[in-house]
C-alpha positions in Angstrom: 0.0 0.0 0.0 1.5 3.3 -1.2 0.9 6.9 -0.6 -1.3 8.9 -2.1 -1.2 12.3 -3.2 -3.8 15.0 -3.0 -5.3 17.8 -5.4 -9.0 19.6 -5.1 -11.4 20.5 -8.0 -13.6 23.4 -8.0 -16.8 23.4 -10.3 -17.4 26.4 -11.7 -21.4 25.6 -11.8 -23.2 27.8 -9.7 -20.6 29.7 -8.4 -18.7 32.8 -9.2 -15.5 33.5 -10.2 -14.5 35.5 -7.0 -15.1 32.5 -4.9 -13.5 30.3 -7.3 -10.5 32.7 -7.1 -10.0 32.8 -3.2 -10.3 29.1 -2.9 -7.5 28.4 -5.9 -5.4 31.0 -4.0 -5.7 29.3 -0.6 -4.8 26.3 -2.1 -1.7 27.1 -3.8 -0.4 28.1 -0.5 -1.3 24.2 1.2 1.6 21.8 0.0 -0.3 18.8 0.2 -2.4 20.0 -2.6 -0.2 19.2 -5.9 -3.2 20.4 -8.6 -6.2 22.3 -9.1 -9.1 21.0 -11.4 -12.0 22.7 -12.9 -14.7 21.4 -16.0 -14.9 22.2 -19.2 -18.6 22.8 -19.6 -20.9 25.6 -21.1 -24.0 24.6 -18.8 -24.0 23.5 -14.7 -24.1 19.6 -14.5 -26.5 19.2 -11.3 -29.4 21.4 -9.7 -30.6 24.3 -11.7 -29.6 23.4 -15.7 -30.9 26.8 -16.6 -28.1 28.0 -14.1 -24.3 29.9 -14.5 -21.2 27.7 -15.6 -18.3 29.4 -16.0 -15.9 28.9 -19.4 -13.2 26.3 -18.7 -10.2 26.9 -20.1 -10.4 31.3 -19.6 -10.3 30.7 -16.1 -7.7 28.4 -16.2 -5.3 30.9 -17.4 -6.7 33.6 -15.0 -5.9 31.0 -12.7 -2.8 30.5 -13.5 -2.0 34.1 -13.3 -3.2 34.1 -9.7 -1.5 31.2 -8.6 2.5 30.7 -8.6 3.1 26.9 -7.5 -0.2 24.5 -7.6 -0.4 22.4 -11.1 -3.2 23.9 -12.8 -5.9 21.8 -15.1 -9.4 20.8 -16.5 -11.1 17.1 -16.4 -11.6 17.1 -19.5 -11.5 19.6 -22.2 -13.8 17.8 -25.2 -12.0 17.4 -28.1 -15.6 18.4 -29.9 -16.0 21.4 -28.8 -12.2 23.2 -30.2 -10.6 22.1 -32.9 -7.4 19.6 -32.3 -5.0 22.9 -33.8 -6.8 25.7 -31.9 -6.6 23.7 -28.4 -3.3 23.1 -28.8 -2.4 26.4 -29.3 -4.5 27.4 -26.1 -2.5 24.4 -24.0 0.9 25.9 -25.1 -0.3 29.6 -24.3 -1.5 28.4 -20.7 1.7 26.0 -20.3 3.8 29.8 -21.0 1.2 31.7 -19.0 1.3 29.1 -15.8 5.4 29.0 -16.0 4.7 24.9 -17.0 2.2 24.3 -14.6 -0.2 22.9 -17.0 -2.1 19.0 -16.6 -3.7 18.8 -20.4 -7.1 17.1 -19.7 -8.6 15.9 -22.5 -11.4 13.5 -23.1 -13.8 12.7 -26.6 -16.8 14.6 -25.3 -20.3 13.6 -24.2 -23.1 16.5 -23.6 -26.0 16.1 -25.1 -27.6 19.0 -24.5 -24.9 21.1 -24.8 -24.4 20.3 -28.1 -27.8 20.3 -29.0 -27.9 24.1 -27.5 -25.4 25.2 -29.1 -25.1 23.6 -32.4 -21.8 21.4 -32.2 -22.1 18.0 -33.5 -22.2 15.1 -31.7 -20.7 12.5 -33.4 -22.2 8.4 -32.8 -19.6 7.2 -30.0 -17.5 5.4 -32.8 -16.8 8.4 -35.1 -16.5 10.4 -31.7 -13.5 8.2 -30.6 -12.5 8.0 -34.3 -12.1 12.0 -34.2 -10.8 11.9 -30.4 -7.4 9.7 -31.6 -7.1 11.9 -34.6 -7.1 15.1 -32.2 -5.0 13.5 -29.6 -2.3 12.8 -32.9 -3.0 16.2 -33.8 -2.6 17.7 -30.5 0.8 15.7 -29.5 2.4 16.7 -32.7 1.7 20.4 -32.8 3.0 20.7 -29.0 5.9 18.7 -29.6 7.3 18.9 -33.8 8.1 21.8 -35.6 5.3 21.3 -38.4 2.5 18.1 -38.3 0.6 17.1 -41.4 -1.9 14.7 -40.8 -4.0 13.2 -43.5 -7.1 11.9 -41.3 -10.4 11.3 -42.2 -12.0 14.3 -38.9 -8.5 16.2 -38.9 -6.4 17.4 -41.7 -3.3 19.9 -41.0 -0.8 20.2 -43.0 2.9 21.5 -42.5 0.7 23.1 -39.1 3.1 25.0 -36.5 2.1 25.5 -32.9 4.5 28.3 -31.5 5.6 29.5 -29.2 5.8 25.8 -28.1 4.8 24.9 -24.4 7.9 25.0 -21.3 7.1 21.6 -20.4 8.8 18.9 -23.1 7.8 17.1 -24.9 4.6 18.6 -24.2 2.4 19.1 -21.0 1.3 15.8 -19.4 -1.6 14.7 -20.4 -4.6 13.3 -18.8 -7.4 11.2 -20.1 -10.7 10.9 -18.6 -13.1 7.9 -18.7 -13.7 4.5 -18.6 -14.7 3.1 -21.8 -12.5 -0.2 -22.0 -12.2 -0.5 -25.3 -11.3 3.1 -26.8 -10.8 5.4 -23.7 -8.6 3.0 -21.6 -6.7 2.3 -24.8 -6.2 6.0 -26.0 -4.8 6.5 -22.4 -2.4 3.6 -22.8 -1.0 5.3 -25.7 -1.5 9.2 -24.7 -2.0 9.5 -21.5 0.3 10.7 -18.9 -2.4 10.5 -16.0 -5.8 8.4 -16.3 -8.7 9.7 -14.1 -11.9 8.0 -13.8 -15.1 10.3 -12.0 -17.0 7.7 -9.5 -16.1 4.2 -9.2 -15.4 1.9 -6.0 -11.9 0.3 -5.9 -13.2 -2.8 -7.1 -14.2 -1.5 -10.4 -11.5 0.2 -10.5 -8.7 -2.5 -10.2 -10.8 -4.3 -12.6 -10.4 -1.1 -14.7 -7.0 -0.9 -14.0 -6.8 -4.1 -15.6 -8.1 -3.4 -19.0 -5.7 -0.7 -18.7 -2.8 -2.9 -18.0 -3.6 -4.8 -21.0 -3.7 -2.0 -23.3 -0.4 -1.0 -22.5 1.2 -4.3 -22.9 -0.4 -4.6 -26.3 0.9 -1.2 -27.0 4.4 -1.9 -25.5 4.0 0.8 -22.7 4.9 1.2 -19.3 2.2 1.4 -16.8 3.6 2.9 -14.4 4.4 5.6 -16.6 0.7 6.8 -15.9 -0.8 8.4 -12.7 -4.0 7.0 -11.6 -6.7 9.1 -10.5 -9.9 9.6 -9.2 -12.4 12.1 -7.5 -14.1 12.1 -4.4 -17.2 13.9 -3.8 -17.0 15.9 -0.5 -20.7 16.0 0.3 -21.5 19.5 2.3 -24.1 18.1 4.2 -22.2 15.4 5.6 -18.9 17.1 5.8 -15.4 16.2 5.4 -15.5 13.0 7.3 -16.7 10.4 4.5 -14.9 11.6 1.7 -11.6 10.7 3.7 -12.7 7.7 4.9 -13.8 7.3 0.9 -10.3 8.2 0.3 -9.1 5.8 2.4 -9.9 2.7 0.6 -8.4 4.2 -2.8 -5.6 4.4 -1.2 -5.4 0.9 0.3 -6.3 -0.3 -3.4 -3.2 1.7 -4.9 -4.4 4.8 -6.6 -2.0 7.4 -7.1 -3.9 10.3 -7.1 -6.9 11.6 -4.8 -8.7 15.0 -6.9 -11.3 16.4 -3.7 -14.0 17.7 -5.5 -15.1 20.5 -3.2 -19.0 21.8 -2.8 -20.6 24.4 -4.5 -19.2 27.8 -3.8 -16.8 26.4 -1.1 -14.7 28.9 0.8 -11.0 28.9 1.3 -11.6 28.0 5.4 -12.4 24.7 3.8 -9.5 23.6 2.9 -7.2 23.6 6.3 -9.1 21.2 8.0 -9.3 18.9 4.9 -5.5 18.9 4.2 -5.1 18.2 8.0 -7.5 15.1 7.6 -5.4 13.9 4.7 -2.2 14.1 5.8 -2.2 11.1 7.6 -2.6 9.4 4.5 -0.6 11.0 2.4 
């Protein structure tokens, strides 16, 4: 049984940005916190659909101005919603902007209504993982080689330049989201430089972790090249006590990486007595 280490996300669903601000601040300033998540989502996720949701990746790099050492990322930016080229343009400007602080979260998409709102297609989950690999060869080349071309059937670039090109080489790390065994766990066994999965027990997980295992053999990749991660719901009404004891038995199961998802507008006083209940485990 290893240790685990510890980062918070904030969803920026019903909220506002000051709060957001004072609680990423605070943070920064707790060791045990190593990174700071938020979504990338155009409308809230839970109560009130008709509610506020603020824009993922522009407070990211607001965020990173107003931070100076916690990792800074989003779980997971939808490949549908940017083009492959224009998000990795935006991951190299944050990467510069945060002084290499960025986690690249990315993930294939899956928001119905969203979508529907707003006009952006929503591929069948086939052509929508089809277009995901595409974006992630896409995305990787543009960060990392001086020109891509790409001949694909969703993604076409040719002689494409990314620059200034991020601080952190070969690229920023990159996370995947999800648990689809077949096309999410393998596109993290070939991408990914952190795998995070949203609710799961450490059963499923293991079992997961598995399929994951198996991808990266077939793929000739090192496994333990690839942080595990998961989030942990801190429910306000029942307070900090269950989410660590939640954490608890991730930790005795082997996960790498603990991501608190704090409550709606949660305040900055929040997050001294939860680093002081983790740090036993940590």
């Amino acid at each position: 049984m290893g240790l685990v280490r510890f980062a918070i996300k904030t969803r920026p669903e019903h909220t506002t940005w000051a709060d957001i601000l004072d609680v990423w601040k605070a943070a920064d300033d707790i060791e045990l916190f190593e990174s700071a998540w938020n979504w990338d989502h155009f409308y809230p996720l839970t109560g009130d659909l008709t509610g506020p949701n603020l824009e993922g990746m522009t407070t990211l790099a607001a965020l990173a101005q107003a931070t100076r050492r916690i990792r800074i990322g989003c779980q997971v930016a939808g490949m549908i919603y940017r083009h492959p080229a224009v998000m990795a343009n935006m991951a190299a400007t944050l990467d510069i902007i945060s002084g290499g602080r960025l986690e690249l979260g990315l993930g294939a998409g899956w928001n119905q209504q969203e979508c529907d709102a707003y006009g952006i297609e929503l591929p069948p989950l086939r052509e929508r993982f089809d277009l995901f690999d595409e974006g992630m060869e896409a995305i990787v080349g543009l960060l990392s080689r001086p020109t891509t071309t790409l001949e694909g059937r969703h993604v076409r670039l040719t002689e494409a330049r990314c620059e200034p090109k991020p601080v952190q080489q070969p690229h920023p790390p990159i996370t995947i989201g999800g648990k689809g065994p077949k096309r999410t766990l393998r596109a993290a066994a070939r991408w990914a430089q952190q795998w995070n999965i949203v609710t799961e027990t450490p059963q499923r997980w293991l079992e997961l972790k598995e399929i994951l295992h198996g991808h990266c053999a077939d793929l000739g990749r090192d496994p333990g090249e690839i942080t595990c991660s998961i989030n942990v719901l801190i429910d306000p009404e029942k307070g900090i006590g269950p989410a660590v004891e939640q954490v608890a038995t991730f930790r005795e199961a082997g996960m790498d990486l603990v991501v608190m998802n704090l409550p709606h507008r949660a305040k900055p006083a929040l997050l001294e007595p939860l680093a002081e209940a983790l740090a036993p485990l940590a």
